[in-house]
N, C-alpha and C positions, 0 to 999 in steps of 0.2 A: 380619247381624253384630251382634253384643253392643255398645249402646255404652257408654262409660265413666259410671259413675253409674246406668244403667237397672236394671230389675229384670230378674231371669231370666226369661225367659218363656217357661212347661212348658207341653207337652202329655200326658197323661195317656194310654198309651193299654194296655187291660186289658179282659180280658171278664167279669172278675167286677167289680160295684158296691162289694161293701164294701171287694175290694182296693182301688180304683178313688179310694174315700172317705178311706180308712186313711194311703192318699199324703197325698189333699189336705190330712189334718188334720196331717200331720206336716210338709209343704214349706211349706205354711201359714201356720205359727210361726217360719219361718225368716227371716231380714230379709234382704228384696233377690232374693225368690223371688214369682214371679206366674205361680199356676195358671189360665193363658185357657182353655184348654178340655177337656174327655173323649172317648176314640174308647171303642167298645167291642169293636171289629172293627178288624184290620189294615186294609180296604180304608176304612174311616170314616179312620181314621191318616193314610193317603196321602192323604184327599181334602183332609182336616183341614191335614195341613202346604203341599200347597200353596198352598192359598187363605189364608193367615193368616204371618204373622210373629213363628214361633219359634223360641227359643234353642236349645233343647235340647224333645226327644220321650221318655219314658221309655217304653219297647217291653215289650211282654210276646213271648214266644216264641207260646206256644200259645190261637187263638181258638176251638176248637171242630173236628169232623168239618167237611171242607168250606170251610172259609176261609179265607183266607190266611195263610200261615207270616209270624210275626213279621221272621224273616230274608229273607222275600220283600218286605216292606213297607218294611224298613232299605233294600233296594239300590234300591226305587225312588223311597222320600224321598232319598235323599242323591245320587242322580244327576243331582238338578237340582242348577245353578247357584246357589248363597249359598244350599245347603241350610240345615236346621237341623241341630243334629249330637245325634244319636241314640244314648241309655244303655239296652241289654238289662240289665233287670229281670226277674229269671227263678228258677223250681226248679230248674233243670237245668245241670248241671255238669258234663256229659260230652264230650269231645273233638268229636263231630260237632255239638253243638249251637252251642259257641263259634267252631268255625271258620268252620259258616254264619252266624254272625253278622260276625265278623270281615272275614270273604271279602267281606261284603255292605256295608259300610265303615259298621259302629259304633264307635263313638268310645271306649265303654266297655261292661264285660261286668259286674255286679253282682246277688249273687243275695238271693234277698226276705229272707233272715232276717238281713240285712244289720242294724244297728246304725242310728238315727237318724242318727246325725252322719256313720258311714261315708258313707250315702245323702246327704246334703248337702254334702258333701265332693264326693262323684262326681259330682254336678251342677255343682258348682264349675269341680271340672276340667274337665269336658267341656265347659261351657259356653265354657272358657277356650281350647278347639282342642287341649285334652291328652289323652292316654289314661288311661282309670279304668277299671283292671279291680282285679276281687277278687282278692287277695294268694292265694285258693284256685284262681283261674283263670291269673292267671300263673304260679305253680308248675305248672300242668300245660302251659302254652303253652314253659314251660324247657324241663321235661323232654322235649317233642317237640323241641325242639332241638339237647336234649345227644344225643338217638338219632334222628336222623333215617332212619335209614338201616330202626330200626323200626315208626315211625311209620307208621300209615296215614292215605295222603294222604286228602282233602275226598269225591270221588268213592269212593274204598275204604271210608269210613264210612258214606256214604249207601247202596250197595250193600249193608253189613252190615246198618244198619237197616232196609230194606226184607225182609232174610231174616227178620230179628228179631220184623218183625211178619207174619210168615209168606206173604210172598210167593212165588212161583215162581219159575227163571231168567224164562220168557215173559214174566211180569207186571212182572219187573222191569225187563226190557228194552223195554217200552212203556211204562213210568211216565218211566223214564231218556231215553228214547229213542238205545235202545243195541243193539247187534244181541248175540244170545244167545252168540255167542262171543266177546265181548267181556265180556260179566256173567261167563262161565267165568272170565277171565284175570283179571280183577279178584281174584276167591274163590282163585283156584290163589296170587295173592299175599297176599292177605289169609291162607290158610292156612299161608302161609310165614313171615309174618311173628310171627303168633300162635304158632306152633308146634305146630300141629291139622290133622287130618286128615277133619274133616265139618264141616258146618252147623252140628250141634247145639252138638260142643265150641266153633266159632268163636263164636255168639253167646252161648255160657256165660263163654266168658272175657272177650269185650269185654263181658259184663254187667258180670263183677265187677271191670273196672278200670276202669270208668265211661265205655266209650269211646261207647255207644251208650246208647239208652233201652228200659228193657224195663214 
């Protein structure tokens, strides 16, 4: 827990070096911010926040082929007791990215081309037990609310993303561990909801509304 008068205390965590740098020189300059340490891998992240005492983890989403999902490493830092509480720092602005992050209990969603101060700000608040998301990701977290009824849920995204990057029903039904009539009933709603009739149009239109990554 933050005490009154300390400094913030970041962890950095990113697989690219000079993002990695580009923070430190920016949180840096800021008074009442103290960058203790860099992950450069999600599972560094987890090991990093349990063994040390921090404010706030700045998360990257994506570490590479093979490593752990940014949103995999938020659910398992913050599931401990007097976690630190964790700002997704990310390219990605798409429906299934923010709700695995959300789902997985980050405190803020903020994406890199983000503004100095906005980014210091979002540290602020999260450090404070507040939600800091980008005014582009709460517009899209609204409008799932004003239509929920269109929305696709957490697993209906994941499912899409997995066709998206060319998976099989089989394949996705052992990545998910889902039985293959179940990955059908997913798509038969996901293509209701979309308004589409194949694969192809499904993951064309959740490209272009940013629901997924392509």
């Amino acid at each position: 827990m933050l005490t009154p008068g300390a400094p913030v205390r970041l962890l950095l965590a990113d697989d690219h070096p000079v993002v990695r740098a580009g923070l430190r020189a920016v949180l840096d300059t800021e008074e009442g911010f103290l960058v203790v340490a860099e992950a450069a891998t999600a599972e560094q992240a987890v090991e990093l926040a349990a063994a040390d005492d921090f404010d706030v983890v700045l998360m990257d989403l994506q570490f590479g082929p093979g490593r752990m999902h940014g949103s995999e490493a938020t659910a398992a830092i913050t599931a401990r007791p007097g976690s630190p509480r964790v700002l997704v720092l990310t390219t990605y602005d798409t429906d299934a990215d923010i709700l695995a992050a959300v789902e997985a209990g980050a405190s803020g969603y903020l994406l890199k081309d983000a503004p100095p101060e906005e980014l210091s700000g979002a540290v602020r608040t999260a450090a404070a037990g507040r939600s800091a998301l980008a005014p582009a990701v709460a517009h899209r977290l609204m409008d799932r609310m004003r239509t929920p009824a269109q929305a696709l849920t957490r697993r209906e995204l994941e499912v899409l993303q997995l066709v998206g990057d060319g998976l099989s029903n089989q394949q996705i039904s052992k990545k998910l561990f889902l039985s293959q009539a179940t990955v059908k009933s997913h798509l038969v709603h996901i293509y209701a909801k979309l308004g589409v009739d194949s694969r192809t149009s499904a993951v064309a239109m959740a490209t272009a509304r940013r629901l997924i990554r392509r």
